[in-house]
C-alpha positions in Angstrom: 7.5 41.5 7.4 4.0 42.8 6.6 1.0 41.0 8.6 0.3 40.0 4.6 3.4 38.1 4.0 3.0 37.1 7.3 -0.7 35.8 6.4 0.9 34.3 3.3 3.6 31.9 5.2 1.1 31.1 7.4 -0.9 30.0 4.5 2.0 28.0 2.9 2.9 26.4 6.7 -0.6 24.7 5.8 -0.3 24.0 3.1 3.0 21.9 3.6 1.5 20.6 6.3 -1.6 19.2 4.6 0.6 17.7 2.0 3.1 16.2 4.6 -0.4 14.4 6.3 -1.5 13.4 3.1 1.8 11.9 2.6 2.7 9.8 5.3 -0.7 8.4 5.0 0.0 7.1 1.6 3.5 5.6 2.8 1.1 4.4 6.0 -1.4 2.7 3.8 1.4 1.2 1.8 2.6 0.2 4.5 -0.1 -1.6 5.4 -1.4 -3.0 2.8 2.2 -4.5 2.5 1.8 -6.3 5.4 -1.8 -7.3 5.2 -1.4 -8.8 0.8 0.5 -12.1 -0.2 4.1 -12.6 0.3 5.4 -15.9 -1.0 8.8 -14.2 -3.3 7.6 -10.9 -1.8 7.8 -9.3 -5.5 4.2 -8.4 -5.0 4.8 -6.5 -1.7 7.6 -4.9 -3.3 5.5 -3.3 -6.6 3.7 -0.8 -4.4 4.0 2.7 -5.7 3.1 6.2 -4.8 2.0 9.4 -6.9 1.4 12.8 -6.5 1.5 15.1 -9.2 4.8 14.1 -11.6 6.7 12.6 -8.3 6.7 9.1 -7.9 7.9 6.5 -5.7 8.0 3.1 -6.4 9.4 -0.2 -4.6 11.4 -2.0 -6.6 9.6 -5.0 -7.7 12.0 -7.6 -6.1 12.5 -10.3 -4.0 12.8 -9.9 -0.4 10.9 -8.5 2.7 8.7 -5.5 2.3 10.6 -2.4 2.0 8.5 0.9 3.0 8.4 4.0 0.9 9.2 6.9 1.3 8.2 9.9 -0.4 9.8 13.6 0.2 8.3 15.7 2.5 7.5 19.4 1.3 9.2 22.1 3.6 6.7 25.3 3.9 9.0 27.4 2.2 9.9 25.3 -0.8 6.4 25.8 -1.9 4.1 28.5 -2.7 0.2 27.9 -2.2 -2.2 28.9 -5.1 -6.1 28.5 -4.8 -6.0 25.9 -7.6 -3.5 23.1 -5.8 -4.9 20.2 -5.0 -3.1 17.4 -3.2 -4.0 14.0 -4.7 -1.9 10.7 -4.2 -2.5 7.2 -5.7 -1.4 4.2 -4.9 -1.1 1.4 -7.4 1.0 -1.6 -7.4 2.8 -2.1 -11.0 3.1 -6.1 -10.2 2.4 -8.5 -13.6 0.1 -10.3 -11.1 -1.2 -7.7 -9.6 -5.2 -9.2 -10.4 -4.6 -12.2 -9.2 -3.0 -10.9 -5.5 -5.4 -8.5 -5.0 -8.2 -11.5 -5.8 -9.7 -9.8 -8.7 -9.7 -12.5 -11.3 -9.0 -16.4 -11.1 -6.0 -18.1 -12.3 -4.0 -21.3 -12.0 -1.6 -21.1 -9.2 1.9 -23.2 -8.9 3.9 -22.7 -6.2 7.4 -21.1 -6.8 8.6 -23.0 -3.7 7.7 -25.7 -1.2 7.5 -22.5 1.2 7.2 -18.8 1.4 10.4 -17.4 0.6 9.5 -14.2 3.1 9.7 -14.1 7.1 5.9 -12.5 6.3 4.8 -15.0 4.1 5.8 -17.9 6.5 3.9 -16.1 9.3 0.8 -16.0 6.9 1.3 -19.1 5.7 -1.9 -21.3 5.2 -1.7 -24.8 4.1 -4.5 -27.9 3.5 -3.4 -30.8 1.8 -5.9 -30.4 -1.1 -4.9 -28.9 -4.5 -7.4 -26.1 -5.2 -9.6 -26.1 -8.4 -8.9 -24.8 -11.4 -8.4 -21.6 -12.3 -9.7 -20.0 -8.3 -9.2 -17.3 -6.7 -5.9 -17.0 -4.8 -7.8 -17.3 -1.7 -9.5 -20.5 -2.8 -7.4 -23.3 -1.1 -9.0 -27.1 -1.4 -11.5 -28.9 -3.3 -8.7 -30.2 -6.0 -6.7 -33.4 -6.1 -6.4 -34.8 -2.6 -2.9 -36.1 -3.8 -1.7 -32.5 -3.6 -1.6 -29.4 -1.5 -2.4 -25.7 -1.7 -1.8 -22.8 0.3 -2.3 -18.8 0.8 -0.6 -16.3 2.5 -3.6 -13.8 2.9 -6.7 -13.5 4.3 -9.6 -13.7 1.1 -10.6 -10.4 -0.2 -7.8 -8.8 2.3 -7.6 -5.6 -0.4 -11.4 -5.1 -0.2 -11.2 -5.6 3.0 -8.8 -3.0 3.2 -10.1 -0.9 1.2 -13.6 -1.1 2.8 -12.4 -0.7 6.3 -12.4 2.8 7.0 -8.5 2.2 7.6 -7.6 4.9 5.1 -9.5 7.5 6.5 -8.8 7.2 9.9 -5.5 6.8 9.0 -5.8 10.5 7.3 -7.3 12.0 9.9 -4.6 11.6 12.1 -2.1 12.8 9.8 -3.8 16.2 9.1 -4.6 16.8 12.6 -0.6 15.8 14.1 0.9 17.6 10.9 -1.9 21.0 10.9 -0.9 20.4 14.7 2.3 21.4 14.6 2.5 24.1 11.9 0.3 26.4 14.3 
């Protein structure tokens, strides 16, 4: 092997290592942001989905705990690095309610169930024994009839919050320096 094909494996080791960081931190973030969102069916936790180019990985919308993704990993030799790649993943969660979990708009919430259907839900679980008002934000327990109750089973603004945190890149960090880490 020349020192230049040398030069150029090391360049694709890298390179599959970048993209390997970059991906478990999107599975990470999903992840968490899984655990941190509502949960009453779980349907919501379950709509999470990654991209990356024309891969995708998406849960699958259901009932249940949280399930994690898991995207494939790229193998340094299955790939071949030009100066134009660029590794960009989104997350998005495909949910009909997706607006109303992650408290961008108001609506009128009614219960599915007395109780969270999921272990995380029930851990989350937040109950006064006041309706809410009419359409609120899913956050916005209270102020309604006082014949009734209402409940959340996330903190308000917890995707903001989120979002906000620095979470993400921290959480990126770590991943390029353990993956670049190990290709050396």
């Amino acid at each position: 092997m020349t020192k230049f094909e040398a030069l150029i494996n090391d360049v694709n080791s890298f390179y599959s290592s970048v993209y390997n960081g970059a991906k478990r931190t999107a599975e990470t973030v999903v992840t968490d942001l899984q655990q941190a969102g509502p949960s009453w069916t779980g349907q919501f936790s379950n709509s999470w989905q990654i991209t990356e180019g024309s891969k995708e990985v998406r849960g699958n919308g259901q009932s249940g705990e949280p399930r994690a993704l898991n995207f494939p990993e790229l193998p340094a030799s299955s790939r071949k690095f030009t100066p134009q790649d660029v590794v960009v993943f989104s997350i998005y969660n495909y949910s009909e309610h997706r607006n109303l979990a992650l408290d961008m708009e108001e609506g009128v919430f009614v219960r599915p169930s007395d109780l969270p259907q999921t272990e995380l839900g029930k851990r989350k679980f937040f109950e006064v024994n006041e309706g809410r008002v009419n359409p609120s934000k899913r956050w916005q327990v209270g102020g309604g009839n006082p014949q009734s109750k209402s409940s959340r089973t996330a903190k308000p603004d917890w995707y903001l919050d989120y979002v906000s945190s620095g979470n993400i890149q921290r959480i990126l960090k770590r991943e390029l320096r353990t993956n670049v880490s190990r290709s050396r």
